[in-house]
FIKOL-744278 format. One record per residue (C-alpha): residue in three letters; x, y, z. Coordinates in steps of 0.2 Angstrom, whole numbers, plus 5000, padded with zeros to 4 digits. Layout:
residues N
REC   residuo     c1     c2     c3
REC       ALA      X      Y      Z
...
***
This chain:
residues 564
REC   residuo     c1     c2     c3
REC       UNK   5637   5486   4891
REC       UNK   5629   5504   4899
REC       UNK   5623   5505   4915
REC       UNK   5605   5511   4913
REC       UNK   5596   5519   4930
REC       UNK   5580   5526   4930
REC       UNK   5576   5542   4940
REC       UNK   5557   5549   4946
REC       UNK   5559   5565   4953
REC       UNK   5542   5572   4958
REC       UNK   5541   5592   4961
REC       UNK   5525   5598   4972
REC       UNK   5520   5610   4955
REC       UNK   5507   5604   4942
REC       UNK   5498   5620   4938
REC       UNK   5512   5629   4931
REC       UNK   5518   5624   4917
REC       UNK   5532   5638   4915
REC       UNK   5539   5633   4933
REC       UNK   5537   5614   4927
REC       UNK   5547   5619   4911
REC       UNK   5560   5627   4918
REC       UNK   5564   5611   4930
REC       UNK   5562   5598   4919
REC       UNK   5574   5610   4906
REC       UNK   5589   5610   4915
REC       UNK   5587   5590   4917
REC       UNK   5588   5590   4898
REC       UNK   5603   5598   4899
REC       UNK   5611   5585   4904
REC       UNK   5620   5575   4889
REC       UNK   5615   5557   4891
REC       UNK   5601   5561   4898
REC       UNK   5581   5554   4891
REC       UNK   5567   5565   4900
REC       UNK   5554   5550   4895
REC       UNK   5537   5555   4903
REC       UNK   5531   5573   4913
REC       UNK   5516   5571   4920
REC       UNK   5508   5585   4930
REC       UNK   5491   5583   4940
REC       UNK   5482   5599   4944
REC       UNK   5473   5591   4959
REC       UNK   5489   5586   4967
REC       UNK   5497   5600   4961
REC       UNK   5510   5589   4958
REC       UNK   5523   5581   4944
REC       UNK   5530   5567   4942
REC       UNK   5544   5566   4927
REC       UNK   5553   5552   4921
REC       UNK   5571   5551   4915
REC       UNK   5585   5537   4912
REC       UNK   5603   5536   4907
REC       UNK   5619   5531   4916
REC       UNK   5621   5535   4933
REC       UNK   5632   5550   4931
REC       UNK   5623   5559   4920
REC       UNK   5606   5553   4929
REC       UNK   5614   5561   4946
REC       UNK   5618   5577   4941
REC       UNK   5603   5580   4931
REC       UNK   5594   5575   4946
REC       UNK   5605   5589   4956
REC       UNK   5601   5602   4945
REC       UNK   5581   5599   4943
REC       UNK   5581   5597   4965
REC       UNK   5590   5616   4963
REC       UNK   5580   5623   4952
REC       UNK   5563   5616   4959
REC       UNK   5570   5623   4976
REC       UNK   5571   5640   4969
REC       UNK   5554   5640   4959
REC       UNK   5542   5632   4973
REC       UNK   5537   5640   4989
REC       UNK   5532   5628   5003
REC       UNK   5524   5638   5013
REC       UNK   5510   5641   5001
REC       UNK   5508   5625   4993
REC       UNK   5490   5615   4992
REC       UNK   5486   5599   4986
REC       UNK   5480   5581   4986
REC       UNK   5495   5570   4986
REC       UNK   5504   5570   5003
REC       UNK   5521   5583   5002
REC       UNK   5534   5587   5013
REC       UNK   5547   5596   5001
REC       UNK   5549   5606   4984
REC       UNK   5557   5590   4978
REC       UNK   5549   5578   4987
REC       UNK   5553   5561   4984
REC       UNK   5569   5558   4971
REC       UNK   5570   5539   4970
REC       UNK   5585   5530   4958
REC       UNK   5578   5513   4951
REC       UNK   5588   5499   4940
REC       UNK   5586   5497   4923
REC       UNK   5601   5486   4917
REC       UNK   5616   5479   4921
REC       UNK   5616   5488   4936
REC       UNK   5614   5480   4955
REC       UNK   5602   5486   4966
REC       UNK   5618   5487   4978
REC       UNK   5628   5501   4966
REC       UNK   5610   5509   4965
REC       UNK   5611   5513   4979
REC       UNK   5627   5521   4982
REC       UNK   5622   5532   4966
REC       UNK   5606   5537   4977
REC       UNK   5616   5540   4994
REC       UNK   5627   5550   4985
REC       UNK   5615   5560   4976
REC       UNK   5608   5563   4995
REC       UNK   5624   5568   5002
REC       UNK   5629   5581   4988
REC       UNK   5610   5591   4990
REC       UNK   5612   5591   5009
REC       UNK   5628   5600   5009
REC       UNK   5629   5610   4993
REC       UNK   5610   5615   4992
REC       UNK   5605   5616   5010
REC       UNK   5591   5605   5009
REC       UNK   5587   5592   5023
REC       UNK   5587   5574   5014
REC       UNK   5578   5558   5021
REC       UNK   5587   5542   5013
REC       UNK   5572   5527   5010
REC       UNK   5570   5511   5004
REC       UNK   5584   5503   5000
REC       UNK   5595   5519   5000
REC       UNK   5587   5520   5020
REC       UNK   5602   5519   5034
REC       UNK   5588   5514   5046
REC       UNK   5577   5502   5045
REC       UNK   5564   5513   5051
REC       UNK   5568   5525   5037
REC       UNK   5564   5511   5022
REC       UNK   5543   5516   5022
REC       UNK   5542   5532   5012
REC       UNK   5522   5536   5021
REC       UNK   5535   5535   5041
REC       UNK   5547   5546   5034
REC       UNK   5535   5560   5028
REC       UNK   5524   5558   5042
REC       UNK   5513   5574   5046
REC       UNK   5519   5580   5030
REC       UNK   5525   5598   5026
REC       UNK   5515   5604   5042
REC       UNK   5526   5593   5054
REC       UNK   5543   5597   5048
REC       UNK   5547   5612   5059
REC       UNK   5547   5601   5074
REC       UNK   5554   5583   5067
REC       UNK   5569   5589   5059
REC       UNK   5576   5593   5075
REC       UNK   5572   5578   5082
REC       UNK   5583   5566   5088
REC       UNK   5575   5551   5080
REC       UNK   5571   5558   5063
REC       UNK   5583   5573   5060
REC       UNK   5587   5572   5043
REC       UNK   5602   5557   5038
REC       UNK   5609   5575   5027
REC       UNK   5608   5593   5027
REC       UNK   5603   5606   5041
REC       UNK   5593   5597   5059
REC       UNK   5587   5617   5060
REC       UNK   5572   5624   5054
REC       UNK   5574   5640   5046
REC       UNK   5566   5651   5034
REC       UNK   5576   5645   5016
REC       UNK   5571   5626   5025
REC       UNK   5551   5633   5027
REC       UNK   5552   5637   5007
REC       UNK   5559   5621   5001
REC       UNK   5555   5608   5013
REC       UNK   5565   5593   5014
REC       UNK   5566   5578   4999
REC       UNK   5567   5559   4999
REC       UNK   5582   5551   4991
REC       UNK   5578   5533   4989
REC       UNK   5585   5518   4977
REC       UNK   5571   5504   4974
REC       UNK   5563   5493   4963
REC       UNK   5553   5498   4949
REC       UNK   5536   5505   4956
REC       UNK   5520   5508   4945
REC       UNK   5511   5525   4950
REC       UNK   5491   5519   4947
REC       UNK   5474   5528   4951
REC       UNK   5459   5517   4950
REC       UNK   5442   5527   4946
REC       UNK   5426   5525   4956
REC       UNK   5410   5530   4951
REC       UNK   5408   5542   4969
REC       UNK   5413   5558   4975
REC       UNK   5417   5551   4992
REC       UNK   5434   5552   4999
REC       UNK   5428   5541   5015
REC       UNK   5422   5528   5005
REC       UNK   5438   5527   4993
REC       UNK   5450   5525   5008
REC       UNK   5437   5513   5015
REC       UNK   5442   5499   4998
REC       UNK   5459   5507   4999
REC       UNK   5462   5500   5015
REC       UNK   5454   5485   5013
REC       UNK   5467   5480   4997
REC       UNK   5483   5487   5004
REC       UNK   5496   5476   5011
REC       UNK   5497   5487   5028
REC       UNK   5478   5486   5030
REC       UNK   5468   5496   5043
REC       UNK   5468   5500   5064
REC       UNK   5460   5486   5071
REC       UNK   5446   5493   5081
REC       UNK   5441   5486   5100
REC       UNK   5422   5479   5099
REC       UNK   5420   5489   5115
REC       UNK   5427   5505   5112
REC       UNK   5427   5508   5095
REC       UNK   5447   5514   5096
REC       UNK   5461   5507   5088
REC       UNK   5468   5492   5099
REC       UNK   5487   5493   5103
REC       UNK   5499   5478   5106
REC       UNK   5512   5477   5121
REC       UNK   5524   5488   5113
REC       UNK   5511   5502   5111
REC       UNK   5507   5501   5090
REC       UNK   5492   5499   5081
REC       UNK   5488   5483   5079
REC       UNK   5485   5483   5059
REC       UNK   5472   5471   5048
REC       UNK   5482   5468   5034
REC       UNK   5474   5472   5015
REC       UNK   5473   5459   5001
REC       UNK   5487   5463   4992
REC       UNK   5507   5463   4995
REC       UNK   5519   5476   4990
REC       UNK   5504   5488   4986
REC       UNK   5500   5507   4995
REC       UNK   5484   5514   4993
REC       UNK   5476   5529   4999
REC       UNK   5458   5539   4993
REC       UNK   5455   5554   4988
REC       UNK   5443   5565   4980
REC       UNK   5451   5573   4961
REC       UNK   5442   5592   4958
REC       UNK   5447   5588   4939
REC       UNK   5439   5575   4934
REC       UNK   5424   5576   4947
REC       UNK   5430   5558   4954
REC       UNK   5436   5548   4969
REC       UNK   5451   5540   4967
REC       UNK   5460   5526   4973
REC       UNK   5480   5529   4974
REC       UNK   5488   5516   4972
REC       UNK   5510   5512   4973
REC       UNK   5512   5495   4967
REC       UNK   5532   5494   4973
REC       UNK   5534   5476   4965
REC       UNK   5523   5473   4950
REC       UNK   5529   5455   4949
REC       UNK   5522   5453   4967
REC       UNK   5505   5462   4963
REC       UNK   5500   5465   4943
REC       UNK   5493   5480   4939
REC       UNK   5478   5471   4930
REC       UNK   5477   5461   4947
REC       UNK   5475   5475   4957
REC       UNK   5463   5483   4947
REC       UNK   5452   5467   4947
REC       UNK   5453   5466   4967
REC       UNK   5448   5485   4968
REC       UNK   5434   5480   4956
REC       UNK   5428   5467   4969
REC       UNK   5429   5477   4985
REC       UNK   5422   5492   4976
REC       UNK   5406   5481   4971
REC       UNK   5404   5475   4988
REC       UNK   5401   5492   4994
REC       UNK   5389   5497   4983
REC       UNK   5402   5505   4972
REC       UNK   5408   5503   4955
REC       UNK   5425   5505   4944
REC       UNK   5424   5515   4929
REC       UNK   5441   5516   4924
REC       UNK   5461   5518   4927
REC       UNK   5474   5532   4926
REC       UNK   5492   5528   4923
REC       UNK   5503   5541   4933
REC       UNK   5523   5541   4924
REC       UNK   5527   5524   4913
REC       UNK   5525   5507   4914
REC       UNK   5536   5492   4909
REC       UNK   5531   5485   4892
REC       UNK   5528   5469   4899
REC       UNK   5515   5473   4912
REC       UNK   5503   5480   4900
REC       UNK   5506   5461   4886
REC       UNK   5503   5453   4902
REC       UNK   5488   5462   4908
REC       UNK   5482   5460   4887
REC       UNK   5485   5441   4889
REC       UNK   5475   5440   4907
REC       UNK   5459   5447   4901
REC       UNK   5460   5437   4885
REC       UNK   5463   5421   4895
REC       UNK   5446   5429   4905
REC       UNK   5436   5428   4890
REC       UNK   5443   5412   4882
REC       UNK   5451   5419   4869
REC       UNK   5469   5414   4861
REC       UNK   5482   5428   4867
REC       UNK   5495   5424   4852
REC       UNK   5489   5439   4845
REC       UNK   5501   5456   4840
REC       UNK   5508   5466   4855
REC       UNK   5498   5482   4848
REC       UNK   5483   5471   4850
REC       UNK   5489   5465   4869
REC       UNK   5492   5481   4875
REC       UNK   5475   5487   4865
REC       UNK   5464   5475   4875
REC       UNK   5473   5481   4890
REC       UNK   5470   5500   4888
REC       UNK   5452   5493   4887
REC       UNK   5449   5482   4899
REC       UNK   5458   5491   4914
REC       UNK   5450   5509   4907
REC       UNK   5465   5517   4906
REC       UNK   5457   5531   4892
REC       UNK   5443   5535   4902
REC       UNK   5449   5553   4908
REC       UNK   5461   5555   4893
REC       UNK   5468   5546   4879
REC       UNK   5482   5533   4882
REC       UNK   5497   5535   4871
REC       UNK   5508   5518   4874
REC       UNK   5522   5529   4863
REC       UNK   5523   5539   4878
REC       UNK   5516   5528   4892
REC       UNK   5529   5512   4888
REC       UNK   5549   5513   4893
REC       UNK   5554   5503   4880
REC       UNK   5546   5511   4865
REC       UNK   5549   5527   4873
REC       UNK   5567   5522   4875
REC       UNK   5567   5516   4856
REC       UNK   5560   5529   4849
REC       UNK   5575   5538   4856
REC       UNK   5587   5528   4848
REC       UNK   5579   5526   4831
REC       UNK   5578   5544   4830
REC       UNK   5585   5549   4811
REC       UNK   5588   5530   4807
REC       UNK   5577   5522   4795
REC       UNK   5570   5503   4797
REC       UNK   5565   5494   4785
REC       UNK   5549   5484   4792
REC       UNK   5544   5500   4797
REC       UNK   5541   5504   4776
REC       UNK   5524   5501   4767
REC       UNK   5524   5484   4758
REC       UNK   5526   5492   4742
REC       UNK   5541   5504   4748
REC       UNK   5550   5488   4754
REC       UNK   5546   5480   4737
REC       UNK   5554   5497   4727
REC       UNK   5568   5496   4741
REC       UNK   5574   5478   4736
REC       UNK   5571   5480   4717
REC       UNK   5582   5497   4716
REC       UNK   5600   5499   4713
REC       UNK   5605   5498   4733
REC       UNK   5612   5482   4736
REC       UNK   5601   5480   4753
REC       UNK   5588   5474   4757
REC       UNK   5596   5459   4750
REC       UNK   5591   5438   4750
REC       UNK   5594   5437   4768
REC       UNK   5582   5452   4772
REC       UNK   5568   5443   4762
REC       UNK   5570   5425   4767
REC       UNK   5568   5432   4785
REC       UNK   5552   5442   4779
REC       UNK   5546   5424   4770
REC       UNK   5551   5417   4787
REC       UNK   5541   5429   4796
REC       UNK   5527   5430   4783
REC       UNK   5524   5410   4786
REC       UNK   5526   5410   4802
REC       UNK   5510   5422   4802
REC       UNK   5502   5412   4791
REC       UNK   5502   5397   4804
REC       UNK   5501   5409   4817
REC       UNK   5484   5416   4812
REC       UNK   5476   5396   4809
REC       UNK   5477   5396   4828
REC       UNK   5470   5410   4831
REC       UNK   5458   5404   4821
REC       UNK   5453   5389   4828
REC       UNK   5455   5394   4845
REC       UNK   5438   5404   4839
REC       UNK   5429   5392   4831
REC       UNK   5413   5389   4836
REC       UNK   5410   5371   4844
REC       UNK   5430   5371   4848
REC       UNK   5429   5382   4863
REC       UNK   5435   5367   4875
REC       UNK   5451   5368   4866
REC       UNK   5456   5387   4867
REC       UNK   5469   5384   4876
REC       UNK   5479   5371   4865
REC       UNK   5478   5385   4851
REC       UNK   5483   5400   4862
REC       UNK   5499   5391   4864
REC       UNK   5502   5388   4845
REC       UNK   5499   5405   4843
REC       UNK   5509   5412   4856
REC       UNK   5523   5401   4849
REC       UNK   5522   5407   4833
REC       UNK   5522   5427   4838
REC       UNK   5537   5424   4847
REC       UNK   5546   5417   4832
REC       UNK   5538   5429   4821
REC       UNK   5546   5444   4829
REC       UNK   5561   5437   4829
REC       UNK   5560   5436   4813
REC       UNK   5554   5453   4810
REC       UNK   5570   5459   4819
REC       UNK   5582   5447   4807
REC       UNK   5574   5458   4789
REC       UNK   5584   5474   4798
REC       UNK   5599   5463   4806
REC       UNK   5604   5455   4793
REC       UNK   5605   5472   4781
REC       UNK   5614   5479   4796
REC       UNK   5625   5466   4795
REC       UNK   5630   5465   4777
REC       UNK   5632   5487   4780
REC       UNK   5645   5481   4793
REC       UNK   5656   5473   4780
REC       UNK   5654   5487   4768
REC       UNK   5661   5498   4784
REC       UNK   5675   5487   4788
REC       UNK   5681   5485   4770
REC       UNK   5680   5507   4773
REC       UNK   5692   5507   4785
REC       UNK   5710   5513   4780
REC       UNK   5724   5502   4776
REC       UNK   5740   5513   4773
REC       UNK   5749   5505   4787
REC       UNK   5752   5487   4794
REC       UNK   5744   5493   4808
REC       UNK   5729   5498   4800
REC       UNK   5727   5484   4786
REC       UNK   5728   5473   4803
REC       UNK   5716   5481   4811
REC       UNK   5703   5483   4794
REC       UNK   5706   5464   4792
REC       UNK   5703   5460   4811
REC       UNK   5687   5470   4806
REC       UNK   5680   5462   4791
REC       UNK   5683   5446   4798
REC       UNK   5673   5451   4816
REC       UNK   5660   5455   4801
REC       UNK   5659   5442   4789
REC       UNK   5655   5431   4804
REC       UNK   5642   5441   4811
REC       UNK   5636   5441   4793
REC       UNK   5636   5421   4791
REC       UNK   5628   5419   4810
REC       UNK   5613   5432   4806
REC       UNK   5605   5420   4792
REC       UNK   5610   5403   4802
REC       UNK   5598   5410   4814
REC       UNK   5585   5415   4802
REC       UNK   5586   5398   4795
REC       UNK   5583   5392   4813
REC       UNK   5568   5401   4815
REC       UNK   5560   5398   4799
REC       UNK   5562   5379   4801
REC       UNK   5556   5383   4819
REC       UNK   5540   5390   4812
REC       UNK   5536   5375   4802
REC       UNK   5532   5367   4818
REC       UNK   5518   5377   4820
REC       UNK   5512   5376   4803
REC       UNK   5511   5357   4805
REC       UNK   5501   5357   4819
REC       UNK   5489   5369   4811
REC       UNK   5487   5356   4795
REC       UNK   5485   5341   4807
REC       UNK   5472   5350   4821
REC       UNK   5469   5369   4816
REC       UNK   5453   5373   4808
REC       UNK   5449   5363   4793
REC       UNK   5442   5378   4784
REC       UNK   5463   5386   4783
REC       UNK   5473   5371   4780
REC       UNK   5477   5379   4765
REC       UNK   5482   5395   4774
REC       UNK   5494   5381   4784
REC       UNK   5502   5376   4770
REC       UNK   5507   5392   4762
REC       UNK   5513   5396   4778
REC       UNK   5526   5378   4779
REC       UNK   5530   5383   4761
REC       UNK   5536   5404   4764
REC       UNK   5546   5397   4779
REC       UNK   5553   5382   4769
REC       UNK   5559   5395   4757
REC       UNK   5565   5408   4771
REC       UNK   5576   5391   4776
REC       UNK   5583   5389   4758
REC       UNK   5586   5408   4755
REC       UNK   5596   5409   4772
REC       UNK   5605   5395   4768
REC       UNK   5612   5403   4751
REC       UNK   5617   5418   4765
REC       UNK   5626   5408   4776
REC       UNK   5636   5399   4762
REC       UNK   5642   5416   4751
REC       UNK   5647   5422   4769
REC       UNK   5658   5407   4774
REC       UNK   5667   5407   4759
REC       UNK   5674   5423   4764
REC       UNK   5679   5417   4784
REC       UNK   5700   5415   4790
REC       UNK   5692   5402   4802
REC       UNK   5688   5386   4791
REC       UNK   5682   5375   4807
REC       UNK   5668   5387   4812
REC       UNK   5664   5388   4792
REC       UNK   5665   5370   4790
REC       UNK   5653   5367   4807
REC       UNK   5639   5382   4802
REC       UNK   5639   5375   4783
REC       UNK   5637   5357   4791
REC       UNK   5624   5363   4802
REC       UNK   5613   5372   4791
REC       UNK   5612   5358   4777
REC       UNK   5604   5346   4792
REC       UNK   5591   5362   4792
REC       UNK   5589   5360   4773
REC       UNK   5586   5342   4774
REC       UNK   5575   5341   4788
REC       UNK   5565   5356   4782
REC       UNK   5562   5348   4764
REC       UNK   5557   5333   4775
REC       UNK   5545   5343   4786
REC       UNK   5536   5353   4771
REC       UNK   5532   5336   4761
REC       UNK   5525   5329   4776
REC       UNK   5516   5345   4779
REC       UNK   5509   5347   4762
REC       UNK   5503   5329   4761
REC       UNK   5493   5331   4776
REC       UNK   5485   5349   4767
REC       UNK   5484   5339   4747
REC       UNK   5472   5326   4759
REC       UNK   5461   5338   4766
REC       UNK   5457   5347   4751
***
């Protein structure tokens, strides 16, 4: 499997766009190489792009955007909001998949060494890419900003790990960039209804995990311990950096948040912690700004908090999650939120489904004209897996139901879990209607393949085999998940809203039938499998299903016959 790293240059330009352009044009020159987000602020006069790939590619597309950004952006005249220290200033490598955070790190080290010696530019390595621990905390390595360099570059304590020590006049045009490797870190501004920068670093402080300078009562001063630091009050939140500031655009203040490990702090929990130091000063959130993308997971789990806040069932669809969480966190308030461009993975799919056609992404009616032409998919396995998915909705949506039923609030909860149940069984089922056509085109490939020598008629057979398997294992899950789904549909005849217990038992009796029309699947396939004793196991297997499904939707359909 591909490594995948993620890399989150940001270049000190957001105004112009033609110097924004031409950097982020020579990263797409890169083969293998997905620029995902580009997001310039004009008040920080900053940008922050987003791209991922394998390393390789990642790296030297990196290299090239680090050159060109240093021959674009002067320094020496640069204004703006966000603290800065170089043309490039920070150029973090993150993990996506199967990659350590261990290898990342040699990739960003790497990356550091190459733009020290063959650009010229001083390089601070941080986080985990740091080669001291006092060079892990991004805010110590660019301390005093831009304006400081001239004299801490030459430092002995924090010359640069690569490149010139020297200050000199190419250095005073491009400054000096981060390199760092960490974990994923969502970039998030939280709106305030002020224009004060004092009062936004004031809930700033009192949410991030380094705090504020503890004051002496008598003097007023920060209080130092023995070795001579500040003695800090920590903030309410771990693995969260914030700072105020005041954005010209939008005529707000701003709380700039860095949350480096969302599964320590969420974004929706931050967001509700600002909410409640903000109030306590008098002030009020109005809203949220997403800086770069944000892992589709974050924004289903923020959906499903504020759902469980309001007592609702959260088994809803992930548009719907994600919906509720645009809403509640005020993430359209200064523009409009596009999770096609705001979410990795559906940024990331869109990539790859460029030019390829799915079929549960047709109109009802195209999908019926699909299956009823001449083309021999979508066949039987496609639509058992839609039935499947169909009933699973079915049952799905009588929770929903009765977790909203007026007089059943105490029991929201019980229904939310049916419901959640059945979504994640219906998307897999979803998935299955394009698998299992993928899979019969797989066979129809392999039986493609030349066959004019040993070599190759071993190698086609090898093929159609590997195929035909794949083929027969596609609808034995289906069949799983159907008879799966019943489950839910039973519950919902037995306790779901009386009113639906119909809807119940069309839902037992679609995935009943997804079960039978996988079966036939998995039995045409098998015939056609060299391995008789995984045949003769899957064909055992799935007629247990049958049986036990036939049981389930009698049982099922007694219980809905008695209530009506």
């Amino acid at each position: 499997m591909k490594q995948l790293i993620e890399c989150v240059p940001n270049f000190s330009e957001g105004n112009d766009m033609n110097i924004i352009r031409q950097i982020t044009d020579v990263m797409k020159s890169v083969e293998g190489v997905s620029v995902i987000d580009v997001d310039p602020g004009k008040a920080t006069n900053r940008t922050v792009v987003t791209m991922v790939g394998e390393p390789g590619p990642v790296c030297e597309a990196a290299f090239r955007a680090v050159q060109k950004a240093s021959e674009l952006i002067d320094m020496s005249k640069h204004k703006g909001a966000h603290p800065r220290f170089g043309a490039t200033d920070v150029c973090p490598l993150i993990p996506v998949s199967n990659i350590s955070m261990e290898e990342t790190t040699e990739h960003a080290r790497k990356l550091a060494k190459r733009i020290g010696e063959e650009l010229s530019i001083p390089v601070y390595c941080y986080e985990n890419a740091a080669f001291f621990p006092e060079r892990r905390n991004l805010a110590d390595c660019r301390s005093g900003e831009y304006e400081a360099l001239k004299e801490r570059i030459g430092s002995e304590t924090w010359h640069p790990d690569f490149g010139p020590c020297q200050w000199n006049e190419r250095i005073g045009k491009t400054g000096v960039t981060a390199v760092g490797a960490r974990n994923f870190l969502v970039a998030y501004n939280i709106n305030l209804n002020t224009t004060s920068t004092r009062r936004a670093n004031a809930i700033a402080f009192d949410v991030r995990e380094r705090g504020r300078a503890k004051n002496d009562p008598a003097t007023g001063k920060p209080l130092k311990d023995e070795q001579g630091n500040t003695v800090m009050v920590p903030g309410t939140l771990k693995s969260v950096k914030a700072i105020g500031w005041f954005i010209e655009e939008y005529g707000v203040a701003q709380i700039s948040m860095n949350l480096t490990d969302i599964g320590v702090t969420s974004v929706h929990r931050a967001f509700d912690e600002v909410c409640e130091k903000a109030q306590t000063r008098g002030i009020r959130v109005t809203g949220s700004e997403l800086v770069g993308v944000i892992p589709l997971q974050a924004m289903l789990d923020a959906g499903r908090y504020f759902l469980h806040k309001q007592q609702r069932s959260s088994g809803v669809s992930d548009k719907e999650l994600i919906k509720i969480a645009v809403k509640s966190l005020g993430l359209d308030e200064l523009y409009p939120f596009d999770p096609r461009k705001k979410i990795i993975e559906y940024i990331l799919e869109e990539e790859a489904e460029k030019g390829r056609k799915k079929l549960v992404d047709q109109t009802l009616i195209d999908f019926a004209d699909e299956t009823a032409s001449e083309s021999p998919a979508p066949g039987g396995g496609s639509i058992s897996a839609y039935m499947g998915a169909l009933g699973v909705a079915l049952g799905t949506m009588v929770a929903n139901l009765s977790a909203h039923k007026s007089g059943w609030d105490a029991r929201w909860e019980e229904f939310s879990r049916w419901a959640e149940k059945g979504k994640a069984i219906q998307e897999q089922l979803i998935k299955l209607v394009d698998e299992d056509t993928n899979a019969f085109n797989k066979i129809m490939d392999a039986f493609g393949l030349p066959k004019k020598t040993e070599e190759e008629k071993a190698a086609r057979r090898e093929a159609i085999q590997e195929a035909t398997k794949f083929a027969t294992e596609v609808p034995f899950k289906t069949m799983q998940l159907c008879y799966a789904g019943m489950e839910i549909a039973q519950a919902m005849a037995e306790a779901g809203n009386p009113n639906s217990v119909s809807d119940a038992g069309v839902g037992a009796l679609a995935a009943r039938s997804g079960v039978m029309g996988a079966f036939l699947n998995v039995k045409i396939n098998a015939v056609g499998l060299d391995d008789k004793a995984f045949a003769e196991k899957i064909i055992r297997e799935g007629e247990a299903i049958v049986r036990e499904a036939q049981q389930k939707e009698a049982a099922i359909l007694q219980i809905v016959n008695s209530k009506i």
